[in-house]
C-alpha positions as CSV (number, residue, x, y, z in Angstrom):
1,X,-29.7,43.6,-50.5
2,X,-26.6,45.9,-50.0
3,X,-23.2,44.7,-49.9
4,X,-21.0,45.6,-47.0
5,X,-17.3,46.5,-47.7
6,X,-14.1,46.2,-45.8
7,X,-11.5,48.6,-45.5
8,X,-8.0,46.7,-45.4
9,X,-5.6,47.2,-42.3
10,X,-2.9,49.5,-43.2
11,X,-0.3,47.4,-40.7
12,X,-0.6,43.2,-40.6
13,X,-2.4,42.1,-37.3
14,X,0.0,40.2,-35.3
15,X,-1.4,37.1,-33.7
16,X,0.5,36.0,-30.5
17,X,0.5,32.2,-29.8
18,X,-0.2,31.3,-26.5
19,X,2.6,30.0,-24.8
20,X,2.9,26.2,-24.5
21,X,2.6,25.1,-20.4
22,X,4.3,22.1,-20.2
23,X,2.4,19.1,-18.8
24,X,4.6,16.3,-16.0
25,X,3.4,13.0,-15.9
26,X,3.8,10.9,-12.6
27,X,6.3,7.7,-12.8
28,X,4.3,6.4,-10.3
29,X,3.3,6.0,-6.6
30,X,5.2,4.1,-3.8
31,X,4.2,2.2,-1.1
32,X,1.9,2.1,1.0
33,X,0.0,3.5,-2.5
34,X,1.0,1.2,-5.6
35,X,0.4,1.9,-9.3
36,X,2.6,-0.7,-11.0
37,X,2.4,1.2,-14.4
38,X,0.6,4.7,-14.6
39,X,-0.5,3.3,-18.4
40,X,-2.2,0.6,-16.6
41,X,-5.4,0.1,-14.1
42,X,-4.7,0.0,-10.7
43,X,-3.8,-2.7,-9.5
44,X,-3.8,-3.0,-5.6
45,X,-5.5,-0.5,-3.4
46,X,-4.8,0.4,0.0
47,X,-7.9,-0.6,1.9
48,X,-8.4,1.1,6.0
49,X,-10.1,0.3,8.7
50,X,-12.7,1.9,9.4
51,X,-11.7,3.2,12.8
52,X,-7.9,3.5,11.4
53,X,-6.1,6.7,12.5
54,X,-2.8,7.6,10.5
55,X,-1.1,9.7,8.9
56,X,-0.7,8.3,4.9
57,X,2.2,9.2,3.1
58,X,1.9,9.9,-0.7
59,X,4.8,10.1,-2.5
60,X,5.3,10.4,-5.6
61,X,7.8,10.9,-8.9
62,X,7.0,13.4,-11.3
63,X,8.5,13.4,-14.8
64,X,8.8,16.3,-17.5
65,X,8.0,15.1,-21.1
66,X,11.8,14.0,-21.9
67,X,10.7,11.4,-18.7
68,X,13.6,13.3,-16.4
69,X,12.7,13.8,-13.2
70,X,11.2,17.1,-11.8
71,X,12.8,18.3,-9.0
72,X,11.7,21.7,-6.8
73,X,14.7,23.4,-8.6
74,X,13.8,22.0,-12.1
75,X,10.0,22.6,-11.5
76,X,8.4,25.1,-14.5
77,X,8.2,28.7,-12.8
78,X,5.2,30.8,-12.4
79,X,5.0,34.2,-14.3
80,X,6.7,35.8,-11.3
81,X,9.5,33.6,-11.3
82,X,8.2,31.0,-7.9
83,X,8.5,27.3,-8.3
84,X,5.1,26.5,-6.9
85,X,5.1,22.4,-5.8
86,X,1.9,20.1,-6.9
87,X,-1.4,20.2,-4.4
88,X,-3.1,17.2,-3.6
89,X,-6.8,16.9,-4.6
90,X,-9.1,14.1,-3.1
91,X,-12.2,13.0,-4.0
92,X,-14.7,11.2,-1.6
93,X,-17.0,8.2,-3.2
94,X,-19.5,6.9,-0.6
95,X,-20.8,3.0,-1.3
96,X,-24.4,5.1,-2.6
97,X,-22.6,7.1,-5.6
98,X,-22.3,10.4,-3.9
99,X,-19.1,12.2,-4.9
100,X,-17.6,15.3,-3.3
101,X,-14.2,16.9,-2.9
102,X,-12.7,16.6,0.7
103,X,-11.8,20.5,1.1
104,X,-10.0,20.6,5.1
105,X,-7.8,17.3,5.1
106,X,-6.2,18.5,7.9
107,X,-9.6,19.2,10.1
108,X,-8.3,22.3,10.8
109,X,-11.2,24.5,8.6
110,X,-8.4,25.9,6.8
111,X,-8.9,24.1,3.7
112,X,-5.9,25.8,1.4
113,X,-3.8,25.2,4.1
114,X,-0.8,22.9,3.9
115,X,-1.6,21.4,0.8
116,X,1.5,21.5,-1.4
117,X,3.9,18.4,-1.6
118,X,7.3,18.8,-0.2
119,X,10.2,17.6,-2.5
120,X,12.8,14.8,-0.4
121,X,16.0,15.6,-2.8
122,X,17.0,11.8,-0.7
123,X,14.4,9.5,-2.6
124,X,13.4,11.8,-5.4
125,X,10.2,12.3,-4.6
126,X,7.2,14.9,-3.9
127,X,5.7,13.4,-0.6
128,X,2.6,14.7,1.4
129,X,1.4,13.5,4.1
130,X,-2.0,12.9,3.9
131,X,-3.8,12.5,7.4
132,X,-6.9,10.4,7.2
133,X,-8.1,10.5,11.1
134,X,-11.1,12.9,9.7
135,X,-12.2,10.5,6.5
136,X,-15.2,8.9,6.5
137,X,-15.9,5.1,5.9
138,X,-17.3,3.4,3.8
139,X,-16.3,5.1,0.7
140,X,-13.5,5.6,-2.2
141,X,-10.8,7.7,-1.8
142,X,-9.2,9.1,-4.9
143,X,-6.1,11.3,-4.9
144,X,-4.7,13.6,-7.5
145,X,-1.8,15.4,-7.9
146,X,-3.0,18.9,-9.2
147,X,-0.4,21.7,-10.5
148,X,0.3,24.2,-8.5
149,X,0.2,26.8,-11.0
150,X,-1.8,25.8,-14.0
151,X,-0.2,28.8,-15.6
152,X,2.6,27.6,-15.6
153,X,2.6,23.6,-15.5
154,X,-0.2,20.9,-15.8
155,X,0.1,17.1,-14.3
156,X,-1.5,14.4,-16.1
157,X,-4.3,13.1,-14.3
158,X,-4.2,9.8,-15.9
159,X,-1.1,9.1,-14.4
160,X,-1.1,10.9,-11.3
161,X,-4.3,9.8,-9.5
162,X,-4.7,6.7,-7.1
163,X,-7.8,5.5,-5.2
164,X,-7.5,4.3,-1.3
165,X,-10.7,2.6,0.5
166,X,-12.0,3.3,3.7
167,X,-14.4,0.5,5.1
C-alpha cells in the first residue's frame, strides 16, 4: 500500500455562493377561478361544458416573501436587466389517468407564443387570458403560474396552481 500526498494550495480557494433567486407565492386566484386560501385545498372548481367556447380569464396576485405585491416594475430582473412576466403552464388529465401538458393554447401551432401574463396596474393583478375553444372534454385542467425566468425568480406551485373541469 503507498500513501498518496497532497501538496497545499499556495492561495485559499474561494468558494462563490450561488446567488439566492427569490421565490413569489400567489395570494390567490379570482373569479371565475377561486382558491379561498392558497394554504388550503381547493375549494370550488370551475366546471365547462363540454361544447363551451370562451375565453377564461386567469388572474392572479403574486406576492414577494415580505407578502408585498409584485408588480411588472417590482418583478426580480433577469441577468440582462428584463423584467420577464410569469407563463402559464397547463396540464391536461383525461377521466382514464392520462396526463400531458397542453403546448399551443392558442391553436395557433405556435406553442411559446403569447404565453406571458400581462400585469392590470387597475386591479393588481397578472391576468391571461386563457382560451379554451381547443380543450378537450372530459378531463382536468390544471393551471400553473411558472416563472418566467427561473434565473432569476421562482413561483410557488403550491400556491399558484388551480384545476378547471371540462365535461
Amino acid at each position: 500500500m503507498t500513501a498518496a500526498t497532497c501538496r497545499r494550495p499556495s492561495r485559499p480557494i474561494v468558494v462563490e455562493a450561488a446567488p439566492t433567486v427569490p421565490t413569489l407565492t400567489c395570494g390567490g386566484f379570482d373569479r371565475p377561478l377561486i382558491m379561498d386560501d392558497p394554504g388550503t385545498p381547493l375549494v370550488e372548481m370551475l366546471v365547462l361544458g363540454p361544447r363551451e367556447r370562451r375565453v377564461l380569464p386567469v388572474r392572479v396576485l403574486l406576492l414577494d416573501a415580505t407578502g408585498a405585491p409584485v408588480t411588472d416594475a417590482t418583478m426580480p430582473p433577469s441577468a440582462d436587466g428584463t423584467r420577464r412576466a410569469p407563463v402559464i403552464r397547463v396540464v391536461f388529465r383525461n377521466d382514464r389517468g392520462r396526463v400531458l401538458v397542453v403546448d399551443d393554447l392558442n391553436g395557433d401551432g405556435a406553442p411559446e407564443r403569447n404565453r406571458a401574463f400581462r400585469y392590470d396596474a387597475a386591479s393588481g393583478r397578472w391576468i391571461f387570458n386563457m382560451p379554451t375553444a381547443g380543450l378537450q372534454p372530459r378531463g382536468t385542467y390544471t393551471i400553473v403560474v411558472r416563472s418566467g425566468d427561473r434565473n432569476a425568480y421562482r413561483v410557488d406551485r403550491s400556491s399558484c396552481s388551480i384545476a378547471v373541469r371540462k365535461n
